[in-house]
Structure formats: structure tokens, C-alpha cells
C-alpha positions as CSV (number, residue, x, y, z in Angstrom):
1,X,103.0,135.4,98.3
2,X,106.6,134.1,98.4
3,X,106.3,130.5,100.1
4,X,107.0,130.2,103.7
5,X,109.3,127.8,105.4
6,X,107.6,125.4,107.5
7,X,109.8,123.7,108.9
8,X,110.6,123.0,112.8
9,X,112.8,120.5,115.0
10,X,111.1,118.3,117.2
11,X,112.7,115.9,119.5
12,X,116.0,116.8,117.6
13,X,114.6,115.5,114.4
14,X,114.1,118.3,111.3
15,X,110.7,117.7,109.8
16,X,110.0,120.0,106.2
17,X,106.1,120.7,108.7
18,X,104.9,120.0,111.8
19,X,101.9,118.2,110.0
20,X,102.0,113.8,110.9
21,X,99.5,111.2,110.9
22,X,98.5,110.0,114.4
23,X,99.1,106.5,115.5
24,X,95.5,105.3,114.2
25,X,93.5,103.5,111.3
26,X,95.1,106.2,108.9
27,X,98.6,105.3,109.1
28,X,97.8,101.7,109.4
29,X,99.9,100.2,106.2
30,X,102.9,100.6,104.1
31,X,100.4,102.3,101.2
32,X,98.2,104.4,103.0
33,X,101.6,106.1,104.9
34,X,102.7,106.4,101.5
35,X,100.3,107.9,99.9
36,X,100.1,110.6,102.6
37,X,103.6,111.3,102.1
38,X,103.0,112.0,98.6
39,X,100.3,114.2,99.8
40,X,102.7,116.2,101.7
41,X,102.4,115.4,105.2
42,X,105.5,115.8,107.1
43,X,105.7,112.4,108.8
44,X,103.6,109.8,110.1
45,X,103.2,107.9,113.7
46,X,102.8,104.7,112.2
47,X,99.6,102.4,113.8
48,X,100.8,101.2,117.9
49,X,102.7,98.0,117.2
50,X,102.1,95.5,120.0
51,X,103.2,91.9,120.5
52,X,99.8,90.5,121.0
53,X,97.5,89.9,118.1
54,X,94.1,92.1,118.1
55,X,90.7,90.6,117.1
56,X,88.3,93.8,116.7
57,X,84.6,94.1,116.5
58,X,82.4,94.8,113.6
59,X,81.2,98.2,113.7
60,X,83.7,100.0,115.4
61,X,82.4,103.3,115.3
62,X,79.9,105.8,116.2
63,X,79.9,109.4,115.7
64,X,77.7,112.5,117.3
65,X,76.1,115.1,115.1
66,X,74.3,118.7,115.3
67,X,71.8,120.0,112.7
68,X,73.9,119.3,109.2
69,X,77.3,118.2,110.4
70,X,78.3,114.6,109.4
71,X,79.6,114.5,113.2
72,X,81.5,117.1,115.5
73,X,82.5,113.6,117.5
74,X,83.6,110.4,116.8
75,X,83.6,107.2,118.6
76,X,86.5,104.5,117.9
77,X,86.3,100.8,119.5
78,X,89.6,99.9,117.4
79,X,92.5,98.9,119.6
80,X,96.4,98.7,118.5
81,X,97.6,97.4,115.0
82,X,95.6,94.0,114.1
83,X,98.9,93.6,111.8
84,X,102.0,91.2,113.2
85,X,105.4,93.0,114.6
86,X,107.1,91.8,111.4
87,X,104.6,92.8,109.0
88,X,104.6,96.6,110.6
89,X,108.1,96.4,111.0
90,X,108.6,95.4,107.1
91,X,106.2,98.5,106.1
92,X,108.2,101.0,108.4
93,X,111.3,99.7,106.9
94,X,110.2,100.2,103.5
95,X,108.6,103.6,104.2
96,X,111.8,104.8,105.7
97,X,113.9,103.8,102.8
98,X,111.4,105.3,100.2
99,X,111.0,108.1,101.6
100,X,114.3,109.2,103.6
101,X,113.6,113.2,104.2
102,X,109.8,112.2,105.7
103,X,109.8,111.6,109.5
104,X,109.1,108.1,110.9
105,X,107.5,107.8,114.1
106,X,107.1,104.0,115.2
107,X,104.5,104.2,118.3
108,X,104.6,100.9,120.1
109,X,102.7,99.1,123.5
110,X,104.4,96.7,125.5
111,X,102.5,94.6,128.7
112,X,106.0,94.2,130.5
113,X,109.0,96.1,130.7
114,X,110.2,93.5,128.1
115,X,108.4,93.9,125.9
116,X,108.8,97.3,125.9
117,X,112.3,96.9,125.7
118,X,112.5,94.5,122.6
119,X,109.6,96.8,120.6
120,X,112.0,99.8,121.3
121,X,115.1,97.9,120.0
122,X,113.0,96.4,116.9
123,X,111.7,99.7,115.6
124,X,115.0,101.1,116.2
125,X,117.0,98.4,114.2
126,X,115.0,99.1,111.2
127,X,115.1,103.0,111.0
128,X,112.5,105.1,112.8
129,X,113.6,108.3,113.5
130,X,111.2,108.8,116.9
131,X,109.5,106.2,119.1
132,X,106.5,107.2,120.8
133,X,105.1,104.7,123.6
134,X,101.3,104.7,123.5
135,X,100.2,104.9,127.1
136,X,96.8,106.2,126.9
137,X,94.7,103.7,124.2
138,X,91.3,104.1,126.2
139,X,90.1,100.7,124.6
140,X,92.5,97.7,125.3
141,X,90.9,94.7,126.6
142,X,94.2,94.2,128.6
143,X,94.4,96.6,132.3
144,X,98.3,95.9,131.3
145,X,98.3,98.5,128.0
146,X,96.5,101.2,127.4
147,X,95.4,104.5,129.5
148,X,95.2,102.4,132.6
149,X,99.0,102.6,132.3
150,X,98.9,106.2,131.5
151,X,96.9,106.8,135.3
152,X,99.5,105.4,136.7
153,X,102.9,107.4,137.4
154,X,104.8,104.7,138.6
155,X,103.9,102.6,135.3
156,X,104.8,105.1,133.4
157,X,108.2,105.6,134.1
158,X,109.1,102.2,134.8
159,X,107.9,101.7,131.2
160,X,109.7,104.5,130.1
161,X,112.8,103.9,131.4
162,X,112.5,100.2,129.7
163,X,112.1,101.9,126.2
164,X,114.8,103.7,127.3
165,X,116.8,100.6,127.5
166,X,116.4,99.6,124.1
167,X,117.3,102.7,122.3
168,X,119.1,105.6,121.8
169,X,116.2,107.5,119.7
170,X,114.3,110.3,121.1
171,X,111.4,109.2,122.9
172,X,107.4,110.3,123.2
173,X,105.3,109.5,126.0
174,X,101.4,109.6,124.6
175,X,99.4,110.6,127.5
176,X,95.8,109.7,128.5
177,X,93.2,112.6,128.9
178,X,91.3,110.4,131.3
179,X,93.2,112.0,134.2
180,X,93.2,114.9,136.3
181,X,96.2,116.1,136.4
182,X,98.3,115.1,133.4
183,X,101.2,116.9,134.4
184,X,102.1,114.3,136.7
185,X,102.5,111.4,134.7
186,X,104.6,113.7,131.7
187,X,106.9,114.0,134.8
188,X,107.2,110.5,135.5
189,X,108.0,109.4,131.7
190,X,110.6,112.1,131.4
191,X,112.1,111.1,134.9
192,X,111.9,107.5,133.1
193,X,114.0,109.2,130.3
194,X,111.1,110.1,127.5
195,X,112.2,113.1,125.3
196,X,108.8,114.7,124.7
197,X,105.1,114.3,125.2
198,X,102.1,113.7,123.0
199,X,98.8,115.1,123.6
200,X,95.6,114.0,124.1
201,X,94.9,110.6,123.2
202,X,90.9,110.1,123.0
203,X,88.4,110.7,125.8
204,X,86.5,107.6,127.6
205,X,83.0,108.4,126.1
206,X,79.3,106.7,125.3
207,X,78.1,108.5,122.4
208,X,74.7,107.6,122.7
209,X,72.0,104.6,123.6
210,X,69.2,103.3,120.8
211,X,66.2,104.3,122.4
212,X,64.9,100.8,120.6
213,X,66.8,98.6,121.7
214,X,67.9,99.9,124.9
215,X,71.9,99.5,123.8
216,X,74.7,102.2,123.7
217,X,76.3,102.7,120.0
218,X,77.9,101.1,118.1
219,X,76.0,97.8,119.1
220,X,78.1,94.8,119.1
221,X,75.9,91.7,119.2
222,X,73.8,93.5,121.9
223,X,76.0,95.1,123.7
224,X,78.2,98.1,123.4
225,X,81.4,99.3,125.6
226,X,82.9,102.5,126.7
227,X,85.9,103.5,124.3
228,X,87.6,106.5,122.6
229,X,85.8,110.2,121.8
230,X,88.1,112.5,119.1
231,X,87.1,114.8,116.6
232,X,86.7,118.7,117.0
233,X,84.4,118.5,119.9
234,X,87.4,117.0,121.8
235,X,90.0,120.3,120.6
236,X,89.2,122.8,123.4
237,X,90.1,119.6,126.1
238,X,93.3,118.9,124.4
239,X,94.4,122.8,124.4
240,X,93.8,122.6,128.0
241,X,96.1,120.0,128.7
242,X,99.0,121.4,126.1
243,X,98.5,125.0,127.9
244,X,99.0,123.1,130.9
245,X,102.0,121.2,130.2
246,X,103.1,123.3,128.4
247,X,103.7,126.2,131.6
248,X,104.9,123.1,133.6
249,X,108.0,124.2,135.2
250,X,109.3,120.1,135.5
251,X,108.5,120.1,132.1
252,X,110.5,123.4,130.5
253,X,111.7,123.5,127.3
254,X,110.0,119.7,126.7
255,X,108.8,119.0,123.1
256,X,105.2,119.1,123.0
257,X,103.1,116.8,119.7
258,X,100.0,118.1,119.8
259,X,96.6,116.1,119.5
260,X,92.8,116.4,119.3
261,X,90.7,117.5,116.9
262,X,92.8,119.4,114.5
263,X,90.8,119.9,111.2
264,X,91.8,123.6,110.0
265,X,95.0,125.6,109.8
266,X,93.2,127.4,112.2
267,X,93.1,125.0,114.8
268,X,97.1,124.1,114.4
269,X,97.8,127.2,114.8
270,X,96.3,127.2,118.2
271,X,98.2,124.3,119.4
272,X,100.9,125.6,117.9
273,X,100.7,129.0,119.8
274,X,99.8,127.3,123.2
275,X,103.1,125.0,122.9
276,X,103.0,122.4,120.0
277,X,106.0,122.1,117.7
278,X,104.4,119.0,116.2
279,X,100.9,118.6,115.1
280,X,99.1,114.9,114.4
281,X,95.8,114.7,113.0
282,X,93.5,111.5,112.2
283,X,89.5,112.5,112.6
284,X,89.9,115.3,109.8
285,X,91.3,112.9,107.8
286,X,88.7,109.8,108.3
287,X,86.5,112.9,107.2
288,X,88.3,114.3,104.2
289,X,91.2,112.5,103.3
290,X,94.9,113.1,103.2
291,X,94.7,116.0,101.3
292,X,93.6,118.5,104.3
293,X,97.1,118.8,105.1
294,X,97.5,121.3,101.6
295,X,95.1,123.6,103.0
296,X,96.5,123.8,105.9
297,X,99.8,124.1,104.9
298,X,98.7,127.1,102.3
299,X,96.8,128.8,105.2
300,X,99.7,128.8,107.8
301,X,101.9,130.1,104.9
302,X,99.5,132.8,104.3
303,X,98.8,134.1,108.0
304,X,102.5,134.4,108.5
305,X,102.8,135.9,105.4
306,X,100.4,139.0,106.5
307,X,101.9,138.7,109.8
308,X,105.3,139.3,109.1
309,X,106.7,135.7,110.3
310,X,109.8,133.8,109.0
311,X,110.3,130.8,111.1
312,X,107.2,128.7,112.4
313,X,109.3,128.2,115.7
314,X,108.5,131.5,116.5
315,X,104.6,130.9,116.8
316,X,105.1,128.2,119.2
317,X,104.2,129.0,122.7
318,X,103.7,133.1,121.5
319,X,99.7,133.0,123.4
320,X,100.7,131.0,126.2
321,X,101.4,134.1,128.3
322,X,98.0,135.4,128.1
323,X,96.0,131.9,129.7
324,X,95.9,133.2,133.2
325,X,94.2,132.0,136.4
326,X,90.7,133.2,137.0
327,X,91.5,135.5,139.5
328,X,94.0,137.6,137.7
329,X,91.2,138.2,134.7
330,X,90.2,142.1,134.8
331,X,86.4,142.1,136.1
332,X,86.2,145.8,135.9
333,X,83.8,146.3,132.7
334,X,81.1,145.6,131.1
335,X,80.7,144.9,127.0
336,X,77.2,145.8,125.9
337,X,76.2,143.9,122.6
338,X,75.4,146.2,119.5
339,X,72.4,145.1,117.4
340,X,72.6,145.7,113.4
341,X,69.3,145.8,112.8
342,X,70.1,146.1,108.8
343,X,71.2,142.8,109.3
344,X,69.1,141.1,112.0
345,X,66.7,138.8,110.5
346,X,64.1,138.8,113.1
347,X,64.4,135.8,114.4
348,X,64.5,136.5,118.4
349,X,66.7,133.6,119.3
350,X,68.6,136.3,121.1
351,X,65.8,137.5,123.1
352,X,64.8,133.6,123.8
353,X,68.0,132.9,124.7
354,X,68.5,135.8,126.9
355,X,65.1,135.5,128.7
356,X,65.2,131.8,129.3
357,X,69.1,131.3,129.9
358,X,70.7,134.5,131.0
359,X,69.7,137.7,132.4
360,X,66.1,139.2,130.4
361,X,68.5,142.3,129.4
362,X,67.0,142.4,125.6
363,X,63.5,143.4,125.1
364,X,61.7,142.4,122.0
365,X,59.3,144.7,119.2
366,X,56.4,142.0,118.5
367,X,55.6,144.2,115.2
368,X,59.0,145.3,113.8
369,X,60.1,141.9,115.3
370,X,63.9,143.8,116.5
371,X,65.5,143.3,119.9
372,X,67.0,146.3,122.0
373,X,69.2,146.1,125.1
374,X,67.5,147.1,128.5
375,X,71.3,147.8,130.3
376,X,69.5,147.8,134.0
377,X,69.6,144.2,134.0
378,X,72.5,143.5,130.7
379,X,76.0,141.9,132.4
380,X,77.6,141.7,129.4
381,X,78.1,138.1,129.2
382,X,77.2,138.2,125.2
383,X,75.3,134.8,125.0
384,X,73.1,136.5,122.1
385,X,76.3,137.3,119.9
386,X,77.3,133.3,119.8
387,X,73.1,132.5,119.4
388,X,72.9,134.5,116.8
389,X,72.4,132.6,112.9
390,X,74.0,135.5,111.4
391,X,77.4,136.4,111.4
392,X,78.1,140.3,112.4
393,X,74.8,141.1,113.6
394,X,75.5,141.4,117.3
395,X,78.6,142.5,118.1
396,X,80.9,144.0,120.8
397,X,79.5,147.6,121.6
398,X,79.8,150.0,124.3
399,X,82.1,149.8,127.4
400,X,81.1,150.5,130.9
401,X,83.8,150.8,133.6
402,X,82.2,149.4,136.6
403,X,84.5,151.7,138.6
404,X,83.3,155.4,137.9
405,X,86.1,158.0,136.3
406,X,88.8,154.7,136.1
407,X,88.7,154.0,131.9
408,X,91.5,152.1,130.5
409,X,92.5,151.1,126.7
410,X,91.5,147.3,126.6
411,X,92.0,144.8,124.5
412,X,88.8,143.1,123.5
């Protein structure tokens, strides 16, 4: 396979992938940015810089987990940088001078509009090629910072148009998935004169309660607090919102960073093909380690290899055509599942699942221990394909048009 060229602008800026560390615990220090780099990420959103100095608790985290999974969600209580302005400042610096062609993306959290204005003027001085104003942190202990600013449109732009002030760089508003409507304040930062948007910050979340002691998780000296959900179970909420933006007409042609739950090649793709022309990642990594970024690097270089694509810029956006309202989604069929019964292991979770949480259309053979389809009563919803433990054994089978003598070729 000849190698593929990765590369995209975003915000103006040339990155070699659209592959960066999030503004988080993994890009939190001049070595751990630079060992990414090395690894082959495209650029890094270096840990939120913030005037005040952050005193954390101890744990921090919590996760949720299904049957073998180490955890499909993740709980973080950390707040911005517990590291001074100068000393993140001195490790930008250096990581910009060591590493020239790598993208630096200083993300930065003000309380005031001056503060905003002399972190955008620091982080300029010193190199960063981006500056990304974190508006959407779920867990400051401040109502100044954090996603209680990203809720508020009026906040947002008067804090962008004070980053604004101090620089000349292209600018990201990070916004908070806490929210409705999202679209409204990614309005109000670009009216405030932000460049792009980043998307999604974590989700407000309780991850769980001990059942012993009558506390939600992590427990912090008996007590525990709502804060930030990420991980894959948050990815199908952040492609919402980058659809979303995304086919904002206000927001045409804006520069989209996509967040939230990106672990696979796979999964960039799809932000990537919904609007994303930069990618950041940090769950997958506190899961794997840097090096997640060569597979999926190598498997984006091999689906546009057997797809026929040259330039990644052409994947972005390319499915966003084919999100459509509800009411312009064809009705007029029906897809019955096909059994394999050479491969069906007999387990009935189909038929269980159907009886108990559907519409009883499969029948079940006590002795041969098989299901069939009774179509009388089958919609076609196909709840027993996802149920089933074995891949290939139900799958999509015959078509009914609901409207007799009317077939069509579909795409399915």
C-alpha cells in the first residue's frame, strides 16, 4: 500500500494528521507532550492554563463497566492545570522550539475578561500556533469558569471577543454538551471573533452510588460531586452535536475539532465524515497509551487506500448529507431478519428479547432449540440482530413494500 497523506488545514494551521491530544491529564507536561509527539500525534492542546492555582481531590476518578470491559465510561473530578502560568508557559515554549512542524494548541480559562486577555497574549508571546478557550470544564469549583460560562451566550462572546484582544492567532471556542442547543453559543464565540469550535467537552454525570456506604463514586472523604462523563459511551452524543454544528448555516464553512470518545480509526472517521478536520482524543489514551494514534493512522491510510482517496479533506463532511430529519426517513418497508441456523448457537436471547421487549414475531423449537420468524406480528425493527452473541447469524433478509406493486432499489 503506497502511504497516504494525512494531512489537513485547520484553523489556517497545516498539521502532518488531524490526530491531537485533548486539553486533559495527558498533555499535562513538557514530557508527556513530548513523548506523544515522538509517537506521532499531530499536535497537542496542551492542559487549560488558568491564573488560579487548583488543589484537586484524591481519587479523581470513576469509571462504568459492562461484562469484560475495563470501562465504556469514565468519570474525571480533575479541574484545569494544577501547574503555574509560567511553569506551562516554559513547557509550551520548549515543546514549540523542539518540535517546530508539531501543532501547539495552548487552551486557556480566564474568570474576567482580563484575564482572558493577558492568558491570550502570554501563550501567544511564546509560540502557540492555536488558542482554544475552554468554556465547557463541567467541574470548576468557580460558577466564573467552566461550562457555566459555556450556557451562557452572552459570556461567551464577551470572553471571546477578550481573547480576541490579546491575539492575532486563530481561535477555538470549546463548547459544553450540558446544553440544549449548542449551536447557539458557537454563534456567539464566533460573533465574539473565535475561528473554530471544539466539540464536546465531558457530560455532567454520577457514575454510580456504593450501595454500602450510601455515597456516589469516587468517594471523597464521604462525599462525592457531580463532574465530567467521556469515554466511548459519550461518542454517539458528541456526533450529534458536530452533525449539528456542523449543517449550521451561521456557522458555514467554520472549522470543527472533534471530541468524545474517539478510540479507533473507525470512530475518527466518523467525526471526520460528519464535519471534523481535527480530531482530539484523551480516554483512549488513559486506556492504552499514546501509541493508539499508529493504528489509527495505519487504518485511515488503508480505508482510503481501498477507497480510492488522496486527500483526507475530502472525507470531511462527505456523510453529512444523509442525517436527515425524522420525517423525511422512507417508512415504506419492512426488513425481515434471516436466521443462519448453521451458525446460531441456540441460545434464544433473540426470542427473549423479542417476546419481552419488542413485538413476539420469533417463535422458538424447545427441542432443536432454533428460532423462526412469525411475519404476522415481525415490524422489522431488528432488535434480535444487535442481541445476538454471534456475529452474522441474523442478518438483513427479505424486503416487504408496505405499499403493494411500489418496489424500489434501496440502500440498506
Amino acid at each position: 500500500m503506497r502511504k497516504k497523506d494525512l494531512s489537513i488545514e485547520f484553523c489556517g494551521v497545516k498539521c502532518e494528521n488531524p490526530f491531537f491530544l485533548a486539553s486533559s491529564p495527558v498533555g499535562n507536561n513538557y514530557e508527556m507532550c513530548a513523548k506523544a509527539l515522538e509517537t506521532g500525534w499531530g499536535g497537542i492542546v496542551f492542559k487549560t492554563s488558568a491564573m488560579q492555582q487548583m488543589k484537586e481531590v484524591s481519587p479523581r476518578f470513576d469509571a462504568n463497566r459492562k461484562e469484560g470491559t475495563p470501562f465504556i465510561g469514565f468519570k474525571n473530578m480533575e479541574q484545569v492545570s494544577e501547574h503555574s502560568v509560567q511553569q506551562n508557559l516554559a513547557d509550551m515554549k520548549k515543546l514549540k522550539e523542539n518540535y517546530p512542524n508539531k501543532v501547539l494548541v495552548a487552551s486557556i480559562m480566564g474568570s474576567n475578561e482580563e484575564e482572558w486577555t493577558k492568558l491570550a497574549q502570554l501563550v501567544t508571546e511564546i509560540g502557540a500556533d492555536i488558542i482554544e478557550c475552554n468554556f465547557s470544564c463541567p467541574q470548576m469549583t468557580s460558577h466564573s469558569m467552566g461550562c457555566d460560562v459555556g450556557q451562557n451566550p452572552a459570556l461567551v462572546k464577551k470572553y471571546s471577543t477578550a481573547v480576541r484582544k490579546g491575539t492575532h492567532l486563530p481561535i477555538l471556542a470549546k463548547m459544553t454538551p450540558n446544553i440544549g442547543n449548542m449551536t447557539i453559543p458557537a454563534i456567539a464565540a464566533l460573533e465574539g471573533g473565535a475561528t473554530g469550535i471544539a466539540a464536546i467537552n465531558t457530560i455532567k454525570c454520577i457514575t454510580g452510588v456504593d450501595l454500602d456506604k450510601k455515597i456516589g463514586l469516587p468517594i471523597i472523604n464521604g462525599k462525592s460531586s457531580v463532574s465530567g462523563y467521556s469515554g466511548k459511551a459519550v461518542k454517539p452524543i458528541a456526533l450529534r452535536f458536530i452533525n449539528e454544528l456542523a449543517k449550521e448555516p451561521k456557522l458555514k464553512n467554520v472549522p470543527i475539532s472533534g471530541i468524545g470518545g474517539i478510540e479507533t480509526w473507525q470512530d475518527a472517521l466518523e467525526f471526520i465524515m460528519l464535519g471534523s478536520s481535527n480530531l482530539q482524543v484523551t480516554t483512549a489514551i488513559m486506556q492504552y497509551g499514546y501509541r493508539i494514534v499508529e493504528d489509527m493512522i495505519s487504518g485511515i491510510e488503508y480505508y482510503m487506500d481501498e477507497k480510492g482517496v488522496e486527500k483526507l479533506s475530502d472525507l470531511v463532511g462527505i456523510a453529512l448529507d444523509n442525517i436527515v430529519p425524522a420525517e423525511n426517513l422512507d417508512r415504506n418497508y419492512i426488513v425481515y431478519p434471516n436466521f443462519d441456523h448453521e451458525k446460531c448457537i441456540g441460545c434464544g436471547r433473540c426470542y427473549i428479547s423479542c417476546f419481552d421487549g419488542a413485538h413476539q414475531a420469533i417463535e422458538w423449537d424447545e427441542k432443536s432449540r432454533t428460532p423462526s420468524l412469525n411475519k404476522d406480528n415481525c415490524v422489522g425493527c431488528l432488535l434480535c440482530s444487535l442481541i445476538c452473541p454471534i456475529e452474522g447469524c441474523i442478518t438483513k433478509g427479505e424486503i416487504k413494500f408496505k405499499d403493494l406493486g411500489v418496489e424500489k432499489d434501496l440502500i440498506l
